[in-house]
N, C-alpha and C positions, 0 to 999 in steps of 0.2 A: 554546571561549570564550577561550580561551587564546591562540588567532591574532587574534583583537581587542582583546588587552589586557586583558582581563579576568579578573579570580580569582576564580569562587567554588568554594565546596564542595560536597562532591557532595551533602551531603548536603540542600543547597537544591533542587538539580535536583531531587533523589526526592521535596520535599516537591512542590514544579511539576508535577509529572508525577501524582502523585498529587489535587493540587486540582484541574490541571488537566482532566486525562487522561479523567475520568470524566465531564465537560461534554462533552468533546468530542466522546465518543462517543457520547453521548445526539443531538447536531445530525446528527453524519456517517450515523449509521444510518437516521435515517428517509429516506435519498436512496438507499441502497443497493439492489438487485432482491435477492426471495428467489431461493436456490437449492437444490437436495434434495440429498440425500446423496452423491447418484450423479454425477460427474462426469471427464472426460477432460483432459487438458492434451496441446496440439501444442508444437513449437518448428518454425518456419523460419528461413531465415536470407537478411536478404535485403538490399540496398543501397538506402543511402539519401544522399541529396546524395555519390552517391561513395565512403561509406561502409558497409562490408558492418557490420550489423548483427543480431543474435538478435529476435525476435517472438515471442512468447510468446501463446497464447490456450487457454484450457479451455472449454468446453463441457459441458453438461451434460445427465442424459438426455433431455431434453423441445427439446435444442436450443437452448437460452437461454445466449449467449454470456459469459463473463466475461474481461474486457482487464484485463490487467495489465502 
């Protein structure tokens, strides 16, 4: 906040996070897919516009991909 000029303290942010934080994750969850317990993570690395970059993807036992 500080690179736009701005000063608060932190202790506003934690109150933000805390009013906010708990809405938000009531909206984000209902779009999320379930997943079980069981699951794997790859990493490739791979180019992109030129640039080599990490991909990251887990998978889980049933096959049900998760992108992150």
């Amino acid at each position: 906040m500080e690179e736009l000029g701005l000063s608060l303290a932190h202790t506003m942010i934690m109150r933000w996070v805390h009013q906010y934080g708990t809405e938000r994750d009531k909206r984000i969850r209902r779009h999320l897919k379930q997943t079980n317990d069981s699951w794997r993570v790859d990493e490739s690395y791979i180019k992109v516009k030129g640039q080599w970059m990490y991909l990251y993807r887990a998978v889980d036992s049933e096959g049900n991909t998760i992108d992150f």
